[in-house]
N, C-alpha and C positions, 0 to 999 in steps of 0.2 A: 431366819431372814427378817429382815425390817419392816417395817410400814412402809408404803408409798405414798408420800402425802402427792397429791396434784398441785404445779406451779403457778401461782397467782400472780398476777404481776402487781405493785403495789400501785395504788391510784396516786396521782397527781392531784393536787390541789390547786384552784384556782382562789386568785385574793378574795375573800369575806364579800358575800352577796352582800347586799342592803339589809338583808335581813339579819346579818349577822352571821346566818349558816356556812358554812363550807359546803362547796357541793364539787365532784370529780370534775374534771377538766379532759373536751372531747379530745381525743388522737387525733390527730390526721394525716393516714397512711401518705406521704409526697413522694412515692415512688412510681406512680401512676401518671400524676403530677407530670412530673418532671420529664417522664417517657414521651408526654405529649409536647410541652411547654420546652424543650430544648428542640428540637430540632424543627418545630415553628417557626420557631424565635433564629434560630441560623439560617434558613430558608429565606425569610421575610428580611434579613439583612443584608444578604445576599439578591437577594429581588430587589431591593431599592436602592440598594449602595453598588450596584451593577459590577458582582460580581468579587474572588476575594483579591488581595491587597496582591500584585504582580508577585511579592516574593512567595507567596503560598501558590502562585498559578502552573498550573501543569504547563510545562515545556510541550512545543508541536512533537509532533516525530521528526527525531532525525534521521536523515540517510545518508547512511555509510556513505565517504567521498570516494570518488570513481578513480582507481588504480590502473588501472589495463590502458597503455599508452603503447601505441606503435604508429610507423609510418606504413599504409595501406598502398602497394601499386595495383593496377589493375593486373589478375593476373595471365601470365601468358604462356609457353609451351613447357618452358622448361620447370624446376623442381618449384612446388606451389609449399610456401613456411609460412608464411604472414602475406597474403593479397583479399583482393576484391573477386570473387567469380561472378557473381551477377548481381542483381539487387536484395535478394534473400539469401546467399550463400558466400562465407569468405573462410578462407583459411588463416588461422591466428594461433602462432608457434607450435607450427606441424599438425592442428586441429584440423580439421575439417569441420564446419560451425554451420546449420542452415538454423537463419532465425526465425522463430518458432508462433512467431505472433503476424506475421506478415504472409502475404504471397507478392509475388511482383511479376511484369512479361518476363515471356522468356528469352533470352540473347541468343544460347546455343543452335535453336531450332525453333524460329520464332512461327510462327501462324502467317504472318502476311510484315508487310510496309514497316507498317504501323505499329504493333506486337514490338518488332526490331527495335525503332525508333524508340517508343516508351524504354523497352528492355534497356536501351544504349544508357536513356535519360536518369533509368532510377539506380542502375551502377557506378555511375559518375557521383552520382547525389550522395549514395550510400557511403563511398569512399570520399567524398569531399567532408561527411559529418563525422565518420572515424579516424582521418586526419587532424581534425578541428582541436580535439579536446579531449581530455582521459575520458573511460568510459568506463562500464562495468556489463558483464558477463552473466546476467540473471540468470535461475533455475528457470525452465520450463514449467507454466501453472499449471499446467496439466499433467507433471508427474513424470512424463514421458522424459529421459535421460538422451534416446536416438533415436532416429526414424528408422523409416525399411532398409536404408540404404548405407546405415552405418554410421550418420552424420550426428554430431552432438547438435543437440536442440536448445538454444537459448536463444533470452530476450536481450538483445543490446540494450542498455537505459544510460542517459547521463542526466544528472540529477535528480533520481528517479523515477524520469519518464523516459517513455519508449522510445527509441529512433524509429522502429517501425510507425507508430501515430504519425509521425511528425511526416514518413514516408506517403500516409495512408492519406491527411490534409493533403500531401501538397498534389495527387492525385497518380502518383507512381508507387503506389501498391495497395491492396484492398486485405482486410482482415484476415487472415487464416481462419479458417472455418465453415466460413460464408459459403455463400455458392460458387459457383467456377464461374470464374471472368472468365468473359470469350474477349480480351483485347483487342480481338480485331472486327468483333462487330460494336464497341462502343464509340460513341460518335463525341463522348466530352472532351473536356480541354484535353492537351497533348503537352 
């Protein structure tokens, strides 16, 4: 076998001191450098020049456009394919749908007057906004696919916001989740 000599690296000369000597010339590792001094340097351009040039800017989120269009009637004794049943529950192409982010009074069996009255106000509403404009048919955020009773659970959204919110503002339904309205003992607007 051979020698092993160990790899020197050769030294670097820098131009002739004063003296006339040659003396090495220091390295300097700019990998460290540079780790530091870039992304300084893009930050702080970025900080001042408020942000990068719109063709590098990240696009918002888009949301998918809302497909699901039908005419809603309220519906009534004979076969339910596409209606309104109350303010949380419609039937849409032979579905049965309760939406899954709202509660609203109840129409079938209301508590008192008043229970009625809201009940009448938030099914009229519910179907005057699925009439209005395409819609979309969200997952259930909680996973849940059907309730006890058999009913597919989705969030109605059009431009991907809730129509329940919009329900919940205008004071004809409160959150699903929340505590149990008693509709007939609250005294706010009607």
């Amino acid at each position: 076998m051979g020698k092993v000599t160990p790899f020197r690296q050769r030294a670097r000369w820098t131009r002739p001191a004063d003296d006339g000597v040659r003396a090495p010339a220091t390295r300097i590792n700019w990998f460290p450098i540079l780790l530091v001094a870039l992304p300084l340097a893009a930050f702080t351009a970025v900080f001042l020049l408020g942000g990068p040039p719109s063709s590098l800017a990240v696009p918002a989120a888009r949301v998918a456009p809302d497909r699901e269009v039908a005419t809603f009637p309220i519906c009534g004794r004979g076969p339910r394919i596409t209606c309104v049943v109350d303010g949380d529950t419609i039937w849409y192409r032979g579905d049965k749908i309760r939406i899954a982010d709202i509660d609203t009074p109840e129409v079938s069996k209301p508590g008192c007057a008043r229970e009625a009255r809201l009940g009448s106000k938030a099914t009229r509403r519910l179907q005057a906004m699925l009439n209005a404009d395409a819609f979309t048919l969200a997952p259930n955020p909680d996973g849940r696919d059907r309730d006890k009773y058999g009913r597919l659970l989705r969030v109605v959204t059009r431009d991907g916001a809730s129509v329940g919110d919009r329900l919940v503002s205008e004071g004809l339904a409160e959150r699903w989740g929340g505590p149990t309205v008693a509709w007939c003992e609250r005294k706010d607007r009607d």
